[in-house]
C-alpha positions as CSV (number, residue, x, y, z in Angstrom):
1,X,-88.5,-51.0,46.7
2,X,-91.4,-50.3,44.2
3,X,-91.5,-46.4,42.8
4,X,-94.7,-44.5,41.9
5,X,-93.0,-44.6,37.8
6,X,-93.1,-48.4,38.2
7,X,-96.8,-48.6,39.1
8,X,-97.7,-45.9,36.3
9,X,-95.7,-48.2,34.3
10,X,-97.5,-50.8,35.3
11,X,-101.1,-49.8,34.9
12,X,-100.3,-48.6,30.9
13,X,-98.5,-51.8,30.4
14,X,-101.5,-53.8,31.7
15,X,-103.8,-52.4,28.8
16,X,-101.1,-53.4,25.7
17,X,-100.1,-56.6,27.0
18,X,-102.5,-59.3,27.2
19,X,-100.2,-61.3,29.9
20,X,-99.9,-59.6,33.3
21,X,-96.8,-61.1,34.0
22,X,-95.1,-59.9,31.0
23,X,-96.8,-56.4,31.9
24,X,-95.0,-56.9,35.5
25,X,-91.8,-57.7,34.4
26,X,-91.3,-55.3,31.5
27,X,-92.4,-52.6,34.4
28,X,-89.5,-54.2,37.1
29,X,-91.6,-55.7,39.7
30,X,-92.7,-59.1,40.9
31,X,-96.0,-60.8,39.7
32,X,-97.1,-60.6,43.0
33,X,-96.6,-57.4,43.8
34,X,-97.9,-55.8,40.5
35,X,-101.6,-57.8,41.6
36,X,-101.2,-56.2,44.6
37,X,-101.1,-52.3,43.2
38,X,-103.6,-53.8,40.9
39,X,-105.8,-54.5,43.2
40,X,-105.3,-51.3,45.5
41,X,-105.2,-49.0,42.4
42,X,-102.8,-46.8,43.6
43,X,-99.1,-45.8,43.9
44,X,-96.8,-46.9,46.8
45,X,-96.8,-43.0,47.7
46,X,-100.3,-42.8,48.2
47,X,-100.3,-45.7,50.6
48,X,-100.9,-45.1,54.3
49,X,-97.2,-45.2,55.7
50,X,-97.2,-48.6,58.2
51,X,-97.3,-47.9,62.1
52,X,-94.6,-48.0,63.8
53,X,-94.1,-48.6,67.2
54,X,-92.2,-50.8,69.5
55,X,-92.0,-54.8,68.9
56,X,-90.3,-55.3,72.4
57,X,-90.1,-53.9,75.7
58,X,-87.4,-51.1,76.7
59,X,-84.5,-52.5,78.7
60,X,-83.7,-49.3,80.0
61,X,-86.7,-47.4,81.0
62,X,-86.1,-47.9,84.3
63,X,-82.5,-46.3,84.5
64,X,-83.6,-43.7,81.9
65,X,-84.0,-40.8,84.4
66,X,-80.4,-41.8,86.3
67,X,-78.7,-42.2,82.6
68,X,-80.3,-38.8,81.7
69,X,-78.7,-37.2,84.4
70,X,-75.1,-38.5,83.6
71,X,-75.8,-36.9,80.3
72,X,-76.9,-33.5,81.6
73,X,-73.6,-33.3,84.0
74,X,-71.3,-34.8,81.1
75,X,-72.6,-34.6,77.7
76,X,-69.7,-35.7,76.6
77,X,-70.0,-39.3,77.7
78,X,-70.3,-42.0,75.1
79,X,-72.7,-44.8,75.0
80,X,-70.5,-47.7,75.5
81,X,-69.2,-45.6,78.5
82,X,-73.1,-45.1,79.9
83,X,-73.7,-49.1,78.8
84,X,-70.8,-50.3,80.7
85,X,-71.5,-47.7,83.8
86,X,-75.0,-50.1,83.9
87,X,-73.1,-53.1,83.8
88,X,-71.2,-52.7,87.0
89,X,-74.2,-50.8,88.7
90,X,-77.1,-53.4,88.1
91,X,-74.9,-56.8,87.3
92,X,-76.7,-58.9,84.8
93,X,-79.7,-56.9,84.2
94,X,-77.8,-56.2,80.7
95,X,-76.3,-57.9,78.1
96,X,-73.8,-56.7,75.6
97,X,-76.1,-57.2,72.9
98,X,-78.6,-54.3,74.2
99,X,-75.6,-52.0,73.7
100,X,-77.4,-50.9,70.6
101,X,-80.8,-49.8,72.2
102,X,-78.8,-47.3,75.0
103,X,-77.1,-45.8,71.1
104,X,-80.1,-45.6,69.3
105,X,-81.4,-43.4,72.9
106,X,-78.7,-41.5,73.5
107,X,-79.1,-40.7,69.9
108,X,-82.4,-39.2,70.2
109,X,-81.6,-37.5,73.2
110,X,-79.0,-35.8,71.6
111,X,-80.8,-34.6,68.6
112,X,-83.8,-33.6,71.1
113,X,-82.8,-32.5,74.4
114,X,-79.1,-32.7,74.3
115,X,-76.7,-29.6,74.3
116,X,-76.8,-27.1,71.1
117,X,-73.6,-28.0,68.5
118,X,-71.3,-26.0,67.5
119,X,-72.4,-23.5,64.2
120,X,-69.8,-23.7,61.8
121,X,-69.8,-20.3,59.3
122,X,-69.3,-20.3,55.8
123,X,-66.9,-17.4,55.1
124,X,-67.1,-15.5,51.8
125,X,-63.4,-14.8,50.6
126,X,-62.2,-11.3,49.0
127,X,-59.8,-11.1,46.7
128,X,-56.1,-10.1,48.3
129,X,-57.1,-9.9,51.9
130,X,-56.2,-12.5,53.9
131,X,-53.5,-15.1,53.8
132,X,-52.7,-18.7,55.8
133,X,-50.1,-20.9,56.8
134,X,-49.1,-22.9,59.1
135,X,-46.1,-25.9,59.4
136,X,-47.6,-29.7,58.1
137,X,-45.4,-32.9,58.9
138,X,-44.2,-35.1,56.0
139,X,-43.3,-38.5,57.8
140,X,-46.0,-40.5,56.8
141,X,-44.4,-40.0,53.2
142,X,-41.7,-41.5,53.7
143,X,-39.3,-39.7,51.6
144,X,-35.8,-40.7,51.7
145,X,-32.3,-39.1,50.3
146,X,-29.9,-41.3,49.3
147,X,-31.9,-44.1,51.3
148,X,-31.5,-42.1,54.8
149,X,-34.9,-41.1,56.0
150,X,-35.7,-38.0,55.5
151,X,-38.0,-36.1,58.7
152,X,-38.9,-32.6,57.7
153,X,-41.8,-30.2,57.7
154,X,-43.7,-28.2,55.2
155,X,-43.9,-24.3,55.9
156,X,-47.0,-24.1,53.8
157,X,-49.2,-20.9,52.9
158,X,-52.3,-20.4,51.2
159,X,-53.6,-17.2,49.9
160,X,-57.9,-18.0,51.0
161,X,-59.5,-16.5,47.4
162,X,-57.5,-17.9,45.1
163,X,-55.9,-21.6,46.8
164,X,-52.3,-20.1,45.6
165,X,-50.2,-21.9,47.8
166,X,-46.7,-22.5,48.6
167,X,-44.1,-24.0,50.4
168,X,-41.0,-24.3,52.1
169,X,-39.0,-27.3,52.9
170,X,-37.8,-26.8,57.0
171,X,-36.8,-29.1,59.9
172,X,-38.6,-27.4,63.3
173,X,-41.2,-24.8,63.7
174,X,-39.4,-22.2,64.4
175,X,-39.1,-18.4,64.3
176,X,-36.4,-18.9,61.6
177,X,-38.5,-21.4,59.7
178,X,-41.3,-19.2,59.6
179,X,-39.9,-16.5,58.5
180,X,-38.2,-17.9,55.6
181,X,-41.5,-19.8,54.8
182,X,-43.4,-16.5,54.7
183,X,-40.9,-14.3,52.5
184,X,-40.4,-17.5,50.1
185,X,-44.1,-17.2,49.6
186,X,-44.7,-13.5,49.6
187,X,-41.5,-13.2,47.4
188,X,-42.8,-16.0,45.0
189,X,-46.1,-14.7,44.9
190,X,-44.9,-10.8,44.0
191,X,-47.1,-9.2,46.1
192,X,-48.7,-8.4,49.8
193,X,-52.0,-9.6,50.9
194,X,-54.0,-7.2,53.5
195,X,-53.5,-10.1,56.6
196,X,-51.9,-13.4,57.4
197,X,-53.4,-15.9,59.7
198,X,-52.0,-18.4,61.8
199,X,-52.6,-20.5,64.6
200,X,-50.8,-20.1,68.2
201,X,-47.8,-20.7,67.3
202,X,-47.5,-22.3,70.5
203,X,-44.5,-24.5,69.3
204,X,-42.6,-22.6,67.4
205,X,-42.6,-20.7,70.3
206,X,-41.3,-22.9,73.1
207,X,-38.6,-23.4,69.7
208,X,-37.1,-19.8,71.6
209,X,-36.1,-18.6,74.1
210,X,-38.5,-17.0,75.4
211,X,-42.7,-15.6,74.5
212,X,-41.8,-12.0,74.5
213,X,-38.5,-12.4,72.0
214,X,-40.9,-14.4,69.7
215,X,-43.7,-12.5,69.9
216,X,-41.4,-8.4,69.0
217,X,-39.6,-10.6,66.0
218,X,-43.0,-11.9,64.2
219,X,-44.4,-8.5,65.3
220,X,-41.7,-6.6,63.0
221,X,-42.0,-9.6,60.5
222,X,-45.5,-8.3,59.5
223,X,-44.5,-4.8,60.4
224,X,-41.5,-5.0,57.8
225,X,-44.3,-6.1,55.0
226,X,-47.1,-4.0,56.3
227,X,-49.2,-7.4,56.9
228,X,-52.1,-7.5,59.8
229,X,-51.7,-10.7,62.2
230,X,-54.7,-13.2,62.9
231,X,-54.5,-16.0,65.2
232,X,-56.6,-18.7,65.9
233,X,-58.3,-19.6,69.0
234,X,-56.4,-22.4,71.3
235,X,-57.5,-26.0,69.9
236,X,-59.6,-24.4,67.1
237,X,-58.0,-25.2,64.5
238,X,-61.1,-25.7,62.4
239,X,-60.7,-21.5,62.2
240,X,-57.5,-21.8,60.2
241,X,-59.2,-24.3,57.8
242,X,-57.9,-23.1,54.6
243,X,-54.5,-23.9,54.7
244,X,-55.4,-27.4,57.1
245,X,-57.3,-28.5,54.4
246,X,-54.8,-27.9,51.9
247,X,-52.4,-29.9,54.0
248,X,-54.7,-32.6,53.5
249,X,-55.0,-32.3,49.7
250,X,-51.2,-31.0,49.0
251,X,-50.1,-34.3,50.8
252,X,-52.7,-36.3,48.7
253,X,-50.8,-35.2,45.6
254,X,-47.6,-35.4,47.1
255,X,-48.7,-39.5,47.6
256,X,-50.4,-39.7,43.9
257,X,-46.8,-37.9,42.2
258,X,-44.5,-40.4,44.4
259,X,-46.5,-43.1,43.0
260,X,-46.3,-42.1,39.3
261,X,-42.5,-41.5,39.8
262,X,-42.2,-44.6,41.0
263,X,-39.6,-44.1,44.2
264,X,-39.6,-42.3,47.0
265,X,-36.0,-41.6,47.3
266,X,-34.1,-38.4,46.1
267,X,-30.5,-37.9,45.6
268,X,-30.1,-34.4,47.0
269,X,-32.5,-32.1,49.1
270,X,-31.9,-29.9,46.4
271,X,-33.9,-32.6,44.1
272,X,-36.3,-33.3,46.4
273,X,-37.4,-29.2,46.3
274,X,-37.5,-29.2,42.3
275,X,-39.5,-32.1,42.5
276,X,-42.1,-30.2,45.4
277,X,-41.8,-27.0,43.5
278,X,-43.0,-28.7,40.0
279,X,-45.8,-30.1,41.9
280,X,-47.0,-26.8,43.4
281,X,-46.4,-25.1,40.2
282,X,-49.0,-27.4,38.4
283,X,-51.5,-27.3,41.0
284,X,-51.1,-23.2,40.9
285,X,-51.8,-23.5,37.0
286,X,-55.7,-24.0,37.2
287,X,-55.7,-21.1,39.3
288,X,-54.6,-18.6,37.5
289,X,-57.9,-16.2,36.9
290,X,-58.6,-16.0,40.4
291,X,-55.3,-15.5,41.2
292,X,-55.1,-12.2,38.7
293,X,-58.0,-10.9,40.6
294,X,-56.1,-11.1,44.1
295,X,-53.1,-9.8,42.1
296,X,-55.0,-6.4,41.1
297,X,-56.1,-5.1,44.2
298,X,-52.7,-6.7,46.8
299,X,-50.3,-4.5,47.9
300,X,-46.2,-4.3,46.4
301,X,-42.9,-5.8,48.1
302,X,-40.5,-3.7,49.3
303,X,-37.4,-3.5,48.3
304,X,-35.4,-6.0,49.8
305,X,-36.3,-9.0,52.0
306,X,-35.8,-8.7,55.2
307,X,-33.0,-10.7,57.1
308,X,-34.7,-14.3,58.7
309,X,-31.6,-15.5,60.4
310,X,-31.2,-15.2,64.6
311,X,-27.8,-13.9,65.7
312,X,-26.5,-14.5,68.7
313,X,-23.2,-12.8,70.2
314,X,-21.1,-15.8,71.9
315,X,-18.2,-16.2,73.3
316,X,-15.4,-19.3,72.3
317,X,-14.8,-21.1,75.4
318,X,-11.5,-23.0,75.9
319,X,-12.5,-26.2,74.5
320,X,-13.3,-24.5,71.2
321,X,-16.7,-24.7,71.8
322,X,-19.7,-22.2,71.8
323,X,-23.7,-22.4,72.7
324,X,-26.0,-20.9,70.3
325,X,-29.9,-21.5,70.8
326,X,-29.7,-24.5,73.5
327,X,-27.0,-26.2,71.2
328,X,-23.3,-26.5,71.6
329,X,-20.8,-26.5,68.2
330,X,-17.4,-26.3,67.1
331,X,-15.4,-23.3,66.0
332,X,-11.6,-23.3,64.6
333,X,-9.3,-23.3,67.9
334,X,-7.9,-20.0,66.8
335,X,-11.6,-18.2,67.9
336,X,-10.8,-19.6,71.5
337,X,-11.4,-16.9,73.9
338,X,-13.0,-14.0,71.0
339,X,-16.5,-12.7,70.9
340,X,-18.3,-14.2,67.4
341,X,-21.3,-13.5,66.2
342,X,-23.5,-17.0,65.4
343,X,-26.3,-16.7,63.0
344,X,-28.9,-19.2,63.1
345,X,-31.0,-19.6,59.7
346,X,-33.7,-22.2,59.1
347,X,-30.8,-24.7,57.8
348,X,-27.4,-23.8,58.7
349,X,-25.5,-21.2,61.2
350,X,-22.7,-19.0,60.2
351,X,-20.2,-18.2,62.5
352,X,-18.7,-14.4,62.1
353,X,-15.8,-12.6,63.1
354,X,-14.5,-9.3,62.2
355,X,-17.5,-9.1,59.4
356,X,-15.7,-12.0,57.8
357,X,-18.0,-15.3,57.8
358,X,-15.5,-17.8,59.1
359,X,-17.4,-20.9,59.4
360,X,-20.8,-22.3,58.8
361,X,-22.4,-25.7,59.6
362,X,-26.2,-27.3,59.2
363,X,-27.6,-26.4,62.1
364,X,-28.9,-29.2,65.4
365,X,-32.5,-30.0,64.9
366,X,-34.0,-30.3,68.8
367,X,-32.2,-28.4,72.4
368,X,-29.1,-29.5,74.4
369,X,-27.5,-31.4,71.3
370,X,-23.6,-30.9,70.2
371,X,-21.8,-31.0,66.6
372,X,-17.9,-30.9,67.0
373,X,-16.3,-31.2,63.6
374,X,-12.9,-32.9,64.4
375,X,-10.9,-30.7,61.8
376,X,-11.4,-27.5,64.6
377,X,-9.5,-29.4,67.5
378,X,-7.4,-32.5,65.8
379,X,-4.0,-30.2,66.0
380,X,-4.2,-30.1,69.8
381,X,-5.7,-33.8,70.0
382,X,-2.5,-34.7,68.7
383,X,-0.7,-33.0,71.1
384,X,-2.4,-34.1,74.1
385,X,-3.7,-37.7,73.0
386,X,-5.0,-38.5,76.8
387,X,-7.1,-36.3,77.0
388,X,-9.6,-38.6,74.0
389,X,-10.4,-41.3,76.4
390,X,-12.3,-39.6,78.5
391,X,-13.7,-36.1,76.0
392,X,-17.2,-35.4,76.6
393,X,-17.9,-35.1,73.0
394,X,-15.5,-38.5,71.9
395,X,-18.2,-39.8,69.6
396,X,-18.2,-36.9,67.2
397,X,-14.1,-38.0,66.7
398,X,-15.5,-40.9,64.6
399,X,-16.3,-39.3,61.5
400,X,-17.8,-42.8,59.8
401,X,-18.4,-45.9,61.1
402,X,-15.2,-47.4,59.4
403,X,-13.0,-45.0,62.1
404,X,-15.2,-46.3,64.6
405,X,-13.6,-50.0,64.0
406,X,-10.9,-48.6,63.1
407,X,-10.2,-47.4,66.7
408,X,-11.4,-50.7,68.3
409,X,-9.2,-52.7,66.2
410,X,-6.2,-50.4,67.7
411,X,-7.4,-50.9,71.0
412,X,-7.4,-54.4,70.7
413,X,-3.9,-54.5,69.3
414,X,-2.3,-51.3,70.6
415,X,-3.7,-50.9,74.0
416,X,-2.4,-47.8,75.7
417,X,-1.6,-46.6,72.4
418,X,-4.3,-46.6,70.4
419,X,-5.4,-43.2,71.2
420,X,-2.7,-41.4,69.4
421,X,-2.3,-44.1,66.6
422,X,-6.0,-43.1,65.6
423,X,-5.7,-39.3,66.1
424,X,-2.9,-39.6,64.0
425,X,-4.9,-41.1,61.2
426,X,-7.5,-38.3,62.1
427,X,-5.4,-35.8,61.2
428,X,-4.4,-37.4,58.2
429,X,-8.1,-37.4,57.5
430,X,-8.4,-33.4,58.5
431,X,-5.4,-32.4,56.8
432,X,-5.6,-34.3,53.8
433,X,-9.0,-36.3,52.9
434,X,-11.4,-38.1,54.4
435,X,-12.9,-39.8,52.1
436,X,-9.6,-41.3,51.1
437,X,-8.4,-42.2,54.8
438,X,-12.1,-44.0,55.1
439,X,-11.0,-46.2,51.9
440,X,-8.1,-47.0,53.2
441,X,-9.3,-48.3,56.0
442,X,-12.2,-50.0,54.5
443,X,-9.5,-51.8,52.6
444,X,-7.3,-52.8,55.7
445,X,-10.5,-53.7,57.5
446,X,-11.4,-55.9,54.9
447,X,-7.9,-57.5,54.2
448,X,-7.7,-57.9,58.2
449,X,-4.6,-56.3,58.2
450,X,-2.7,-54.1,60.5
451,X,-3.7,-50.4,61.1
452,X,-1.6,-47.3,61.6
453,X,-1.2,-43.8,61.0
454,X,1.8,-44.8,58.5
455,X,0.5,-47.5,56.5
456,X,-2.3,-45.1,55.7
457,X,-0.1,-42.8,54.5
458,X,1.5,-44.8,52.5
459,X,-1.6,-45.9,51.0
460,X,-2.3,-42.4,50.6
461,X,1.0,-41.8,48.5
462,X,2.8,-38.9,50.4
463,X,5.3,-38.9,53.0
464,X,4.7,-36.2,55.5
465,X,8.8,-37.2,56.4
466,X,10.3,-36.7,53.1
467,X,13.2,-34.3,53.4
468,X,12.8,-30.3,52.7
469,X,13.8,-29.7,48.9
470,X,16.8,-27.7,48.9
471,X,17.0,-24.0,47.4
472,X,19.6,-22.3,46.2
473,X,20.1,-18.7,45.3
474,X,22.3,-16.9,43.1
475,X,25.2,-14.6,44.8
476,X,24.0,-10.6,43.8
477,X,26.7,-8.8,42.7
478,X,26.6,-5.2,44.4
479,X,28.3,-3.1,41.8
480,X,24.3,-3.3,40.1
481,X,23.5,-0.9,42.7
482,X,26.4,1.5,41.8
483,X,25.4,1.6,38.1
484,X,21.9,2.9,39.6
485,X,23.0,5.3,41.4
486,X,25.3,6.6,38.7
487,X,22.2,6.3,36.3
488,X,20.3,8.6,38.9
489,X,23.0,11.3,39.0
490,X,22.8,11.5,34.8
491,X,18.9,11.9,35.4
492,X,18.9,14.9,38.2
């Protein structure tokens, strides 16, 4: 298209040049086209704009009226929807190629008649007043530890001045989780912003027991740190858009520093949070001025953090067994039939006793899911070997996949045995190592050779039937004590 420049161009060009066409090209246009402006003696925006109006008849004037009254009941109907509606009402009075038209005319009704859109408000940020966060998936990453997929969540918070932002590596949304998020980030950042906005929360609280329990514990969470509570409407979460736009742009990175490093997989969780925390730390560093700003005017920590674990006073039931939080684990047999005290953090839960910690494991991710560690119950396993056929929990006896062949190779072999030929090599696993009793029978697996409890043990290069070492100790003579005594008299 032909500019007003290029026709000013044009007529200065046509007094220096003698050639017209050389005058046309040197000002970008066509030979024909420069006559043209030659001959009108104008520029293209002084030109009459060219009528417009309609080359064919409307299809749909006729079922205008009946589509416009869809629209007014459901304005949230679609063309294609209205188009195929026609279709079935009035066969073959469309085709699919006029689908188009009933677009470009819902368009303009729309834009001219339709309902009034929804106003979104610029907000104008002050320093130190309000914070966000809110829990961001990571799966479509892809990160790996030690080539095991990896599914976690980001506890992420943003402080809305600045863009500060920080987060914390968790596995549900939970009370726990959040809580730990929070304080990592408060406690990183050094100080206390005015208010903290979320949305509903609506998962992390079907994650408890119960709305009411949830609702007192993040109540004297922001108590605790003197922090104000926003949430955001149900399904808006457009109002919580500074921290769900930094999920966007945090995960972007995340992508762009996976690529540059060239693998996705870590060898620890521990590595994978350096590697998130170098990566926040650099995208903090550009923000460092406004930062100082929110710094001057937030509030100070208080002394100490504030506990985020869940405890839960449970009972050990006879099979060694307690429920904390929907879940079932495994204590030491020894616990059957005491009061403990289970504390759920974000990760793990610590069993207490008599204010001693006793036990601790990673805690279930999810409801109504079980972790028996075989070490708690292999002493009476042994003792009462039927009873493994038929345990409820039997597939948490097979610490690797190697004791899972392991055990159908004795069942082929053994038959009615094989139960307490493998919970002997259990215990020879519990009480002595697992890692070594799994290369054992990775090596008898592989040499196709027979398994039992003995040849492991052999392998393992002890004898748990070697004979008790004799002692001996010396006769005391008792005349010792005499001299004593004599020696006591001398002193009084």
């Amino acid at each position: 298209m032909v500019t007003d420049k290029q026709v000013r161009r044009l007529f200065a060009l046509v007094k220096t040049e003698g050639n017209q066409e050389i005058a046309a090209s040197k000002a970008g246009m066509d030979a024909k086209t420069a006559r043209k402006y030659r001959r009108l003696g104008q520029v293209p925006s002084e030109l009459a704009a060219a009528p417009r109006w309609r080359t064919r008849e409307d299809p749909f004037a006729a079922v205008w009226e009946e589509v416009r009254e869809l629209l007014e009941v459901n304005t949230g109907l679609e063309a294609k929807t209205v188009f195929e509606y026609l279709q079935r009402r009035y066969p073959g009075q469309f085709e699919d190629g006029q689908l188009r038209t009933l677009q470009r005319r819902l368009k303009i009704w729309r834009a001219t008649e339709g309902p009034a859109r929804e106003v979104f408000f610029s907000q104008q940020h002050s320093p130190g007043r309000l914070a966000a966060s809110d829990f961001t998936h990571m799966e479509e990453l892809q990160v790996t530890i030690q080539g095991q997929s990896f599914p976690h969540l980001i506890y992420h918070f943003v402080l809305s001045y600045s863009n500060w932002e920080a987060g914390t590596v968790c596995f549900s949304e939970s009370f726990e989780s959040l809580c730990e998020g929070l304080q990592n980030a408060i406690w990183e950042l050094g100080k206390v912003p005015l208010r903290h906005r979320t949305d509903r929360l609506s998962t992390a609280v079907n994650n408890t027991s119960n709305l009411a329990e949830f609702t007192d514990r993040y109540e004297g969470l922001l108590r605790y740190y003197g922090l104000q509570g926003e949430k955001t409407q149900a399904g808006h979460g457009n109002e919580n858009g500074d921290v769900e736009q930094r999920h966007h742009r945090f995960k972007r990175a995340v992508e762009q520093e996976l690529l540059l490093r060239g693998s996705r997989d870590f060898v620890s969780l521990e590595d994978y949070q350096q590697f998130l925390q170098a990566l926040l730390a650099r995208l903090n560093g550009g923000r460092r001025s406004r930062l100082a700003e929110e710094m001057a005017v937030m509030r100070e920590l208080p002394e100490r953090r504030m506990e985020s674990c869940k405890r839960e006073r449970v009972k050990v039931d006879s099979g060694s067994l307690i429920y904390a939080d929907r879940n079932v684990y495994s204590v030491p047999s020894r616990l059957i039939g005491e009061q403990v005290e289970a504390r759920l953090y974000t990760d793990r839960v610590e069993i207490w006793y008599g204010q001693r910690k006793v036990e601790q494991m990673a805690r279930l991710r999810g409801r109504r899911k079980h972790r028996v560690d075989y070490r708690h119950i292999i002493d009476w396993l042994v003792r009462k070997p039927g009873a493994f056929a038929h345990y409820r929990y039997r597939d948490e006896l097979f610490p690797t996949s190697r004791f899972r062949m392991a055990f159908d190779s004795l069942q082929e072999k053994c038959g009615p045995r094989a139960p307490k030929e493998y919970l002997q090599i259990l215990e020879l696993a519990a009480k002595d190592s697992e890692a070594k009793v799994d290369q054992a029978l990775h090596t008898l697996l592989e040499l196709e050779e027979q398994i039992t409890a003995k040849t492991i043990k052999a392998m393992l290069g002890f004898d748990r039937c070697a004979p008790v070492r004799e002692v001996e100790v010396a006769t005391v003579d008792l005349r010792v004590f005499d001299q004593l005594c004599g020696v006591g008299e001398v002193l009084q």
